[in-house]
C-alpha positions in Angstrom: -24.7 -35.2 -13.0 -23.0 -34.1 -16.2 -19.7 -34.9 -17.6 -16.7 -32.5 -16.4 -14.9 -33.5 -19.2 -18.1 -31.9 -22.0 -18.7 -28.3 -20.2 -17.9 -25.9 -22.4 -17.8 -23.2 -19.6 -14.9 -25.1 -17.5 -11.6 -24.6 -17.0 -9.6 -27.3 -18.5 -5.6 -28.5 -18.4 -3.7 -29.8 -21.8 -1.2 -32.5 -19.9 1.3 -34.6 -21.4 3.1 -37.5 -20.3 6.4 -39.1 -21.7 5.3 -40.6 -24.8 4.1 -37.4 -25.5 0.4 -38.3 -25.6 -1.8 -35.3 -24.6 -5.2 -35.2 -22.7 -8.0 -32.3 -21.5 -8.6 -32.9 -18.0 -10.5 -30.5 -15.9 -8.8 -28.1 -14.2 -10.3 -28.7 -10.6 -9.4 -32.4 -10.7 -5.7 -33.5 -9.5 -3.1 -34.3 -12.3 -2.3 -37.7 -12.4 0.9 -38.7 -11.6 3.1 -39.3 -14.9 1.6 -36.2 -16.2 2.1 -32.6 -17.1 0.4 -29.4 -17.9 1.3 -27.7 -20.5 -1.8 -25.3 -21.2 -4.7 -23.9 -19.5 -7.6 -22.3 -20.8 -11.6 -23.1 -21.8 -12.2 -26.3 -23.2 -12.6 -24.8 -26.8 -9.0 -23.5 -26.8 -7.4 -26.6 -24.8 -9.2 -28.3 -27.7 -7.6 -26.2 -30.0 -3.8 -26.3 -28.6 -4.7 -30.3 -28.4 -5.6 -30.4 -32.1 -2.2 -27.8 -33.4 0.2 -29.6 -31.4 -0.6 -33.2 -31.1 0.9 -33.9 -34.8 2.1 -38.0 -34.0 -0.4 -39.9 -32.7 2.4 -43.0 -31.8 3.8 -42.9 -29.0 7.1 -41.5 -28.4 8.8 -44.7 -27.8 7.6 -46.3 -30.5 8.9 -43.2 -33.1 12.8 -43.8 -31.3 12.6 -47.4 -31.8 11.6 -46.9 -35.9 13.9 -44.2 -36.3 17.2 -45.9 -34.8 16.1 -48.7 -37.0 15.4 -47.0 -39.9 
């Protein structure tokens, strides 16, 4: 059995959850709960939107918190 998550000819999903950490999942499996899509596409261009738009790898929560204290 291969890896869903390595095919390049799948269909993938670009989700994000609230601390605004994003993950490729493949697009036959069910989102997990906490978790939205925000792109669809091959794994290459998930990959890509992943890589242009995923700029703050803390969470979200953690960026607040040192900003209001800052």
């Amino acid at each position: 059995m291969t890896n869903p998550f390595e095919n390049p000819e799948a269909e993938y999903l670009v989700l994000i959850n609230e601390e605004k950490q994003y993950s490729l999942w493949p697009k036959f499996a069910e989102v997990p709960a906490g978790w939205t899509t925000v792109h669809s596409d091959d794994r290459a261009s998930c990959i890509e939107y992943i890589n242009s738009n995923w700029t703050e790898m803390r969470p979200h929560s953690l960026v607040q918190q040192m900003n209001a204290t800052a």
